[in-house]
SEDRENNU-104667 format. One record per residue (C-alpha): x, y, z; residue number from 1. Coordinates in steps of 0.001 Angstrom, whole numbers, m for minus. Example, Ala and Ser with C-alpha at 12.3 -4.5 7.8 and 13.67 -1.06 7.14 Angstrom:
# SEDRENNU-104667
        px        py        pz   resi
     12300     m4500      7800      1
     13670     m1060      7140      2
END
This chain:
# SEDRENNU-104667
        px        py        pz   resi
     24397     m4486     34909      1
     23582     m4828     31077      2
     20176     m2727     31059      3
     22334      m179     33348      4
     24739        13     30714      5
     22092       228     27825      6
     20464      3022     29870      7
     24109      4968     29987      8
     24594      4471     26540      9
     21107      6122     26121     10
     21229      8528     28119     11
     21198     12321     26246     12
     20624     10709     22696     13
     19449     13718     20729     14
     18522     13359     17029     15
     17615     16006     14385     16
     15324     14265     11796     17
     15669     16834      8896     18
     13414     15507      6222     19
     11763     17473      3010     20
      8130     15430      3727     21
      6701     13996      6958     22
      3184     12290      7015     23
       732     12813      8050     24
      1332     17201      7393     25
      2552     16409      3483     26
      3557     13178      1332     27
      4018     12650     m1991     28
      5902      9042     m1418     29
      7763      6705       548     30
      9758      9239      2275     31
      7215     10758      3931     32
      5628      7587      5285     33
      9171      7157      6870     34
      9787     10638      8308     35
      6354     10281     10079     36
      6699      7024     11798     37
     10748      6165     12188     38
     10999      9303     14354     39
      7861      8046     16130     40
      9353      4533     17029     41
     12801      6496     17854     42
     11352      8105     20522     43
      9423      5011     21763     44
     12768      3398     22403     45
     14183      6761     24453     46
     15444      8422     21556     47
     15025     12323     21808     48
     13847     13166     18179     49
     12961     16936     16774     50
     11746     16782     13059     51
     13084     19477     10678     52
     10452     19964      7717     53
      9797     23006      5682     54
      6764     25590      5992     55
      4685     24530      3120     56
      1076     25712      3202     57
      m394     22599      4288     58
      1739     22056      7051     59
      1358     25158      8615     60
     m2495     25101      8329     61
     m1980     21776     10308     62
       148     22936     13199     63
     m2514     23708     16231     64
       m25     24983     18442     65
      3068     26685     17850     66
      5460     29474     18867     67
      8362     31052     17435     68
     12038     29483     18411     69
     14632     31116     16739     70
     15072     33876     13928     71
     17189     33570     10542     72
     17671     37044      9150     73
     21798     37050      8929     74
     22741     34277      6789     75
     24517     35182      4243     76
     22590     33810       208     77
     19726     32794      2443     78
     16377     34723      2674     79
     15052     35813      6173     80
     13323     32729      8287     81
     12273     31610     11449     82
     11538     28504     13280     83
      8574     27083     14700     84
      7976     24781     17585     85
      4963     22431     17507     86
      3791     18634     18131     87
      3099     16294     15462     88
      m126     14310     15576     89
      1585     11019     16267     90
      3110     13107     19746     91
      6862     14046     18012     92
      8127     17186     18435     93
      8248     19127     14871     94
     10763     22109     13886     95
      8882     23990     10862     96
     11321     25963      8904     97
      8647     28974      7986     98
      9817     30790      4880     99
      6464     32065      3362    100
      9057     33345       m49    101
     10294     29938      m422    102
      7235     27450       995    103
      4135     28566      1191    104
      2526     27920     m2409    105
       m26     26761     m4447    106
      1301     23152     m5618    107
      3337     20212     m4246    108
      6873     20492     m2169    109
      9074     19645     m5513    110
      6811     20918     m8190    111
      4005     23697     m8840    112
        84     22594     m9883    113
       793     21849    m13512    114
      3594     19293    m12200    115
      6621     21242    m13135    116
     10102     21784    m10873    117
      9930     25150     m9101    118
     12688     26880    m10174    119
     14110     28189     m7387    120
     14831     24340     m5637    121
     18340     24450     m5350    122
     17536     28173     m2901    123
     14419     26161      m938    124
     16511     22528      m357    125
     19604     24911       202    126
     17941     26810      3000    127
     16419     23311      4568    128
     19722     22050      4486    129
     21616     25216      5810    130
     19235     25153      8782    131
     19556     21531      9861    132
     23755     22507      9541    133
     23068     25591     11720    134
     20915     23577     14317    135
     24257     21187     14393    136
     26378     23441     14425    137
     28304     25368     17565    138
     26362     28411     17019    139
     22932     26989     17095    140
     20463     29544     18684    141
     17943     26381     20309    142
     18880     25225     24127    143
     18008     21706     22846    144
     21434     20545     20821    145
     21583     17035     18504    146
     24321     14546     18998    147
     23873     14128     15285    148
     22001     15248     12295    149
     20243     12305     10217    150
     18949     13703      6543    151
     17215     12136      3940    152
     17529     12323       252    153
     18943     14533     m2020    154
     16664     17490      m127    155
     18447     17406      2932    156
     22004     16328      1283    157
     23773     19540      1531    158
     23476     19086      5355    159
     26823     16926      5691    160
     28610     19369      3317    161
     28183     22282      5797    162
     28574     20811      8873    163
     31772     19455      7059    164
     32937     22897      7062    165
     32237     23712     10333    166
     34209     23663     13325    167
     32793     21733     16112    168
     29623     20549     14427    169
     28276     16962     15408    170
     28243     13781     12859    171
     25687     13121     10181    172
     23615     10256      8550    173
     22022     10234      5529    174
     19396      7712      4450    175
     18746      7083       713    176
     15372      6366       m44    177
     15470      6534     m3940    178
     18892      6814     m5881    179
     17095      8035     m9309    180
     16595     11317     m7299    181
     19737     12995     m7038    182
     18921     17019     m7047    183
     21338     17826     m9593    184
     21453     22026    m10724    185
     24078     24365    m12467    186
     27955     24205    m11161    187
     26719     28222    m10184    188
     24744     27334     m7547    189
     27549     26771     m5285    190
     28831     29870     m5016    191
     25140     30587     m4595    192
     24468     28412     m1684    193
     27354     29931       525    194
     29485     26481      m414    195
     33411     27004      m653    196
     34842     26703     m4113    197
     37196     24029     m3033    198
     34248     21325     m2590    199
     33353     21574     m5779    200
     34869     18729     m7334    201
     35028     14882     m7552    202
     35867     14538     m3935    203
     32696     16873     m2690    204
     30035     17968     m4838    205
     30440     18240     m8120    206
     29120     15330    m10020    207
     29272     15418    m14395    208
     29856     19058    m14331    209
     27093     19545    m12071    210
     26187     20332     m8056    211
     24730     17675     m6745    212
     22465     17716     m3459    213
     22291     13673     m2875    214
     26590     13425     m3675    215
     27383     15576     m1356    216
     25279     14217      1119    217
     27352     10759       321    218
     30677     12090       174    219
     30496     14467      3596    220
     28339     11997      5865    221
     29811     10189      8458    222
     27880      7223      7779    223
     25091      6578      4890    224
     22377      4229      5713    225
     19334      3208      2960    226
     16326      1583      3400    227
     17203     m2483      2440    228
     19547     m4739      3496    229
     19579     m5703      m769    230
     19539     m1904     m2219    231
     22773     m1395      m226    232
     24149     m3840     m1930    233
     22500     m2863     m5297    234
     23394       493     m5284    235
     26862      m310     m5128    236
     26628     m1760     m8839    237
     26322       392    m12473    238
     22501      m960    m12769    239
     20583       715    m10105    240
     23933      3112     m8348    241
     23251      6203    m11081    242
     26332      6840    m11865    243
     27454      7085     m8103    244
     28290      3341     m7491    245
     31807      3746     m7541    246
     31318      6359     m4434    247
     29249      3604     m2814    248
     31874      1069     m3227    249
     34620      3015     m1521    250
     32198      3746       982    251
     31013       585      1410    252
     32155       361      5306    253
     29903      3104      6193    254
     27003      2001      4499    255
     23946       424      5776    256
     21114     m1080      4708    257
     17835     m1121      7069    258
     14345     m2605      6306    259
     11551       348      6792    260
      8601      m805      9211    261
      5020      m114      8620    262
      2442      1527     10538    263
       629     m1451     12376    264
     m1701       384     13954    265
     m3135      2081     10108    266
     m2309     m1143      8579    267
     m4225     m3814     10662    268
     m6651     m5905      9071    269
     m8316     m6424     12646    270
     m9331     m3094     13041    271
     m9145      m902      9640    272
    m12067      1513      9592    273
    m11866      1177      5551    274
    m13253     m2334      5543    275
    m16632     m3687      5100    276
    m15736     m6618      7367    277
    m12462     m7031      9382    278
    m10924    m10278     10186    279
     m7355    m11648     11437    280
     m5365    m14884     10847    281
     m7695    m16417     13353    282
    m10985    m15356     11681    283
    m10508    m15463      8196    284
    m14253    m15012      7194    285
    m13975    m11395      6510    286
    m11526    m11709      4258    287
    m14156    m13261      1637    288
    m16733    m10349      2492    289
    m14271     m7723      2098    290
    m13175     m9051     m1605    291
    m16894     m9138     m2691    292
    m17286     m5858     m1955    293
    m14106     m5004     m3931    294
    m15418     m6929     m6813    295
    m18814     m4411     m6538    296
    m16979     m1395     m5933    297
    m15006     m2206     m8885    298
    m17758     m3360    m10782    299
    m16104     m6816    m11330    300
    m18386     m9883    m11690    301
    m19007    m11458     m8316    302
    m17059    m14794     m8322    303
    m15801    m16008     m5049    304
    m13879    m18822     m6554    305
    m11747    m16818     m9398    306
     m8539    m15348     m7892    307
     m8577    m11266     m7470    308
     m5045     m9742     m8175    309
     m4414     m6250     m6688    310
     m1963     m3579     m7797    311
     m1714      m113     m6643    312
       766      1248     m8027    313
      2626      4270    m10057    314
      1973      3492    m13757    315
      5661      3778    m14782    316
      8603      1294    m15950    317
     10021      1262    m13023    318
      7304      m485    m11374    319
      6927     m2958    m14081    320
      3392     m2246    m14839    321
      4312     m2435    m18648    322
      4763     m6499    m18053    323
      1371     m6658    m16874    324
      m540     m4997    m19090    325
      1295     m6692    m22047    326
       m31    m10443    m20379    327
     m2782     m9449    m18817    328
     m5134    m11026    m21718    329
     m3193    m14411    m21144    330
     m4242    m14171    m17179    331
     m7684    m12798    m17819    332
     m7917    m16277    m19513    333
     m6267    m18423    m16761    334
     m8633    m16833    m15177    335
     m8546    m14052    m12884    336
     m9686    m10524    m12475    337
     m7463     m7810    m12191    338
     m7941     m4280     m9453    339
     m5593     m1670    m10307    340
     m5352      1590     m8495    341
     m3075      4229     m8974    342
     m1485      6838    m11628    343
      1479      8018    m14040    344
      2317      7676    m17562    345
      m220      8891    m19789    346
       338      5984    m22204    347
       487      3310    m19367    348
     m2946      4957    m17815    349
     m5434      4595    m21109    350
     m3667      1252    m21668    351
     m5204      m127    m18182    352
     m8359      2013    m18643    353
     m8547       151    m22460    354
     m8365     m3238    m20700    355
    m10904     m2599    m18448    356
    m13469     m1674    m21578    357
    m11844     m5294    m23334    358
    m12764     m6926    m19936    359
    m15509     m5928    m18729    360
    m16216     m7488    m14883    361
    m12766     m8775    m15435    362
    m10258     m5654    m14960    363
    m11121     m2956    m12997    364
     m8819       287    m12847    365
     m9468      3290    m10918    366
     m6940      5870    m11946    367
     m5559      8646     m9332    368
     m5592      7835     m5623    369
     m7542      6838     m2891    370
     m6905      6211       591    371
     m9908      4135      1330    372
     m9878      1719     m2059    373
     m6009      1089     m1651    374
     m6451      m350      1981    375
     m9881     m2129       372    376
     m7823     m3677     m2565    377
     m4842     m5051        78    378
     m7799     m7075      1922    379
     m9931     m7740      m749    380
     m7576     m9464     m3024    381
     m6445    m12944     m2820    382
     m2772    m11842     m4706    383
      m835     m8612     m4549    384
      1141     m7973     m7711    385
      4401     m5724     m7759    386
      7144     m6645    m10474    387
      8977     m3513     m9447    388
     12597     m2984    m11714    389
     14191     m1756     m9127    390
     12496      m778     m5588    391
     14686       356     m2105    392
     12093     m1174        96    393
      8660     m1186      m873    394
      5866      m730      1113    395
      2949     m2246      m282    396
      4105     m5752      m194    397
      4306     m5533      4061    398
       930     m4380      3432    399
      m174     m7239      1219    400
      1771     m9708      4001    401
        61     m8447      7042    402
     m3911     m8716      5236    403
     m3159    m11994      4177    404
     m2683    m11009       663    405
       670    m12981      m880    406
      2845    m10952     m3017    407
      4078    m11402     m5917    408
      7397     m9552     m6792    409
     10750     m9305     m8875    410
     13616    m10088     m6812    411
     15275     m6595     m6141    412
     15755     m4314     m3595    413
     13232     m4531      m468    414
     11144     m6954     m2069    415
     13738     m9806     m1812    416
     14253     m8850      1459    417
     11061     m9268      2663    418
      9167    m11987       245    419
     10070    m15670       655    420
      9801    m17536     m2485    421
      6796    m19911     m2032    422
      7890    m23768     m2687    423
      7424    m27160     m1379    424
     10476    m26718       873    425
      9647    m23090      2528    426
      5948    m23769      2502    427
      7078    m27115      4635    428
      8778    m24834      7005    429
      6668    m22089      7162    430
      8943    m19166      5828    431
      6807    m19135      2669    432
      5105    m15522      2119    433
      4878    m14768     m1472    434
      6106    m15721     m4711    435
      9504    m13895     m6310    436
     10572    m14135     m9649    437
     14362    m13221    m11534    438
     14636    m12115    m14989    439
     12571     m9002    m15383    440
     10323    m10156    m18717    441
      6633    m10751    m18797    442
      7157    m14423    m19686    443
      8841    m15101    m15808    444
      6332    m12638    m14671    445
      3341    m14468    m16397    446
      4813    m18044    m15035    447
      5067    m16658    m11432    448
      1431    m15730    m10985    449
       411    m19043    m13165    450
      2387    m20591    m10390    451
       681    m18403     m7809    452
     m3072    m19107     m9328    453
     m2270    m23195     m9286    454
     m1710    m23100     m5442    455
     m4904    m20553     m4880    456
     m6984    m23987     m6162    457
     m5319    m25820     m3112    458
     m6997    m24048      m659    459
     m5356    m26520      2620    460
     m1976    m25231      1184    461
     m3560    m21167       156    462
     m4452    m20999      4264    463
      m971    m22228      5255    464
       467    m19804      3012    465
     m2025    m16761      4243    466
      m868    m17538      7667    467
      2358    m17473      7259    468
      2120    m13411      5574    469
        75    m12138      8571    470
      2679    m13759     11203    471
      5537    m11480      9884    472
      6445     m8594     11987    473
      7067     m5494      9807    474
      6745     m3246     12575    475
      9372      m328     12986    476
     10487     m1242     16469    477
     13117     m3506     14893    478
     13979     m1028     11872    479
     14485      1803     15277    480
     16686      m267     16984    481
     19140      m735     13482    482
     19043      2836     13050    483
     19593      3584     17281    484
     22613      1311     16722    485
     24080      3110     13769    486
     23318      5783     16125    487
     25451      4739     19067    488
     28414      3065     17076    489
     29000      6857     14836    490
     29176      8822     18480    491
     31383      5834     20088    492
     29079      4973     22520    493
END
C-alpha cells in the first residue's frame, strides 16, 4: 500500500530545470556542476526533468541532435527566439533557448574575453527568465507542461516574478547557490523587461534603489531552497545574507537548505582515468604511487614520509587563501609541502608563484586550471586544505572525503555540514572525517593543520581516519530525494 501510494504521489511529476550553466555543455562554477547532475538523479528517481539553458556558442556546437520546438517572435521587450529540443550527454532532456543576438559570442556566459560584464545582461537573463515563465505559464506553446518551475540564481530569478503575474501559472523554487551574486542593474530596466511598475518596490524587486534579479526571485517564489543545511541558516544573518537577511528571516518557513551530491561515477578513486595508480579503502597502495607522481609532476622533492597538502582553489578572500600564504613559511618548516592549483587575484597569484621560487621542492603552484592535475592533487595528497570565509556547500571537500584525502576547513556553510571535527571522541566512533576550525585567522588555521600533521605521524590512527572519509556517501540520490520532497509538499501531494 505505501510504494502504491509513493507511486501516486509520483505519478505526472514534471519539472522545468531553468538554469544559466549546465555541465558538461558550459561551467564556470558550482552551479553548473549542479544543473548537470541534480536533474540527472531527478530523473533516476521518476522525476520528469527538461533543462532550460541558453544558446551560447559552445552549447550549441555540442548538441548532436536537435529540432526546433517552439518560436518566440511576439513578446513584447524581448528579441525574436526559438527553442530547441535535444539530449544531454548524461541522457536528460535539454531545452536550448537559441538567441544567436543575445548568446552566441566570443567569451564566457556572464562576461566577454577580457573578463568584463556584457552589457546587455539584464536583456539576456531577462529573456532566460521570461521563457522559463512562458513554459509555466497557461499559454505555453510545448505539449509537455511543468508542475513547477525550479530556477537557480540570480539568472533565472525573474522567473517567480512573472509567473507571479500570471494567471494560472504553476509554483516556483529557487535554489541559491551563492548570495554575493545578486544581478543587480538600473531601476529602468523594469519597465524594460515587460515587469509592472507596481513590483518595483520593497515588497518585489526593487532592492537599494535598484532591480534586482536574485530578490525577486526570493520575494515571488513559492518556496526557496539553497544548497546547505548551515548556509540556510547563515544567510538569514547580516554576515553572509547581503543585505537580504531580513527577507530570509520572514521567509524562513519556506526556506530550505539541501546538501549538493557529487558525481561518483567522475569522482571515484577506484576507477579515475586521471590517475597513475587507482586504489579504494580496501587497497590503499595506490594512494602512495599516485602522491609520488604528484610530487614529480609538481616538481616537489620525493619524500614519502612528509605530509602533501592540496588546495585547488580560487585565489580570492573568500576562500581564505590569504591565511595560507601568510603561514605557509611556518608549515613549510613543520614540515610539509604544499600543491596549489587554481586562479584569481593578481596579487594572491605571484604571492603563491613567489613561494614556490622561496621553496623550491617544497611548494608547488600551477596557476589556471586543469582537469587532470585537480583530480591528481585530491588523490595524491595526504591533506586537503579549504579555510573558505564563507562557502554554500563546497565541493572539493566531498572530493577530498571520497579519495581518502581529510579536509581541513573553517566551520561555515557546507563545510560544517559535511566535515566532522577529528578528536579522540569522533575518531573512537568513527564519525571523524576531517579537521574544522572557528575563528577565521591564520593562527587557528595554522594550529588546525599542526593538529592535522601530528596525527599524519600516527599512521594506525591516519588509516582509521582515511577510512572513515571514503565511507561517506555524498552521492546525489539523497540530495534528489530532499529536493523531490520539497517538490511534493509545494503541489500538496
Amino acid at each position: 500500500m505505501a510504494n502504491d501510494l509513493k507511486q501516486e504521489k509520483m505519478a505526472g511529476l514534471k519539472v522545468l530545470f531553468a538554469t544559466s550553466e549546465v555541465a558538461p555543455l558550459v561551467k564556470t562554477g558550482g552551479l553548473g556542476d549542479v544543473s548537470g547532475a541534480l536533474p540527472a538523479a531527478l530523473c533516476a528517481i521518476g522525476v520528469d526533468v527538461r533543462v532550460l539553458v541558453p544558446g551560447y556558442r559552445q552549447v550549441i556546437a555540442q548538441l548532436a541532435q536537435h529540432e526546433a520546438v517552439a518560436e518566440f517572435d511576439k513578446l513584447p521587450d524581448f528579441p525574436s527566439a526559438r527553442l530547441l529540443s535535444g539530449v544531454m550527454p548524461n541522457g536528460v532532456p535539454l531545452l536550448v533557448l537559441d538567441c544567436p543576438e543575445l548568446y552566441q559570442r566570443d567569451g564566457g556566459p556572464y562576461q566577454d574575453a577580457g573578463g568584463q560584464d556584457w552589457s546587455d545582461n539584464p536583456l539576456r537573463f531577462g529573456l532566460l527568465s521570461k521563457i522559463a515563465a512562458v513554459l509555466g505559464g497557461s499559454a505555453s506553446p510545448l505539449n509537455w507542461h511543468p508542475d513547477l518551475v525550479h530556477c537557480n540564481d540570480w539568472q533565472t530569478g525573474l522567473t517567480p516574478a512573472y509567473l507571479h503575474f500570471e494567471p494560472g501559472a504553476v509554483p516556483s523554487v529557487i535554489t541559491i547557490h551563492n548570495m554575493a551574486f545578486q544581478g543587480n542593474f538600473a531601476p529602468e530596466t523594469v519597465q524594460e523587461l515587460g515587469l509592472p511598475p507596481s513590483c518595483f518596490g520593497i515588497n518585489g524587486v526593487e532592492f537599494h534603489g535598484y532591480l534586482s534579479f536574485l530578490k525577486a526571485g526570493l520575494y515571488y517564489a513559492d518556496h526557496i531552497t539553497t544548497v546547505s543545511p548551515n548556509y540556510a541558516k547563515e544567510i538569514q544573518r547580516a554576515e553572509l545574507g547581503f543585505g537580504m537577511q531580513g527577507l530570509l528571516s520572514q521567509r524562513s518557513g519556506d526556506l530550505t537548505g539541501i546538501l549538493n551530491g557529487i558525481d561518483t561515477d567522475e569522482w571515484n578513486s577506484a576507477t579515475d582515468k586521471h590517475l597513475v595508480k587507482k586504489f579504494s579503502a580496501a587497497r590503499m597502495a595506490g594512494k602512495a604511487a599516485d602522491k609520488e607522481y604528484l610530487q614529480c609532476r609538481l616538481g616537489l622533492d620525493i619524500v614519502p614520509d612528509v605530509p602533501l597538502l592540496g588546495v585547488i582553489s580560487r585565489f580570492t578572500h573568500q576562500k581564505g587563501l590569504d591565511l595560507l600564504l601568510e603561514i605557509a613559511p611556518r608549515l613549510i618548516g613543520l614540515p610539509v609541502q604544499l600543491a596549489m592549483l587554481g586562479s584569481g587575484e593578481a596579487q594572491m597569484q605571484q604571492a603563491a608563484i613567489e613561494l614556490s621560487y622561496r621553496y623550491p621542492g617544497k611548494v608547488g603552484v600551477n596557476i589556471g586550471f586543469n582537469e587532470a592535475l585537480a583530480h591528481q592533487i585530491e588523490a595524491g595528497a595526504d591533506m586537503f586544505i579549504m579555510p573558505s570565509r564563507f562557502e554554500p556547500c563546497g565541493l572539493n571537500q566531498l572530493y577530498s572525503q571520497r579519495y581518502g584525502t581529510p579536509p581541513i576547513v573553517h566551520s561555515t556553510g557546507g563545510l560544517a555540514d559535511s566535515v566532522v571535527d577529528c578528536t579522540a571522541e569522533t575518531l573512537r566512533d568513527r564519525t571523524a572525517s576531517g579537521f574544522v576550525f572557528k575563528g577565521m585567522t591564520a593562527e587557528n588555521l595554522f594550529v588546525t593543520i599542526r593538529r592535522a600533521v601530528d596525527l599524519y605521524h600516527d599512521q594506525r590512527q591516519w588509516k582509521v581516519l582515511r577510512k572513515n572519509c571514503m565511507a561517506k556517501d555524498f552521492s546525489w540520490e539523497a540530495s534528489a530525494e530532499a529536493y523531490r520532497a520539497v517538490y511534493l509538499k509545494l503541489l500538496g501531494r
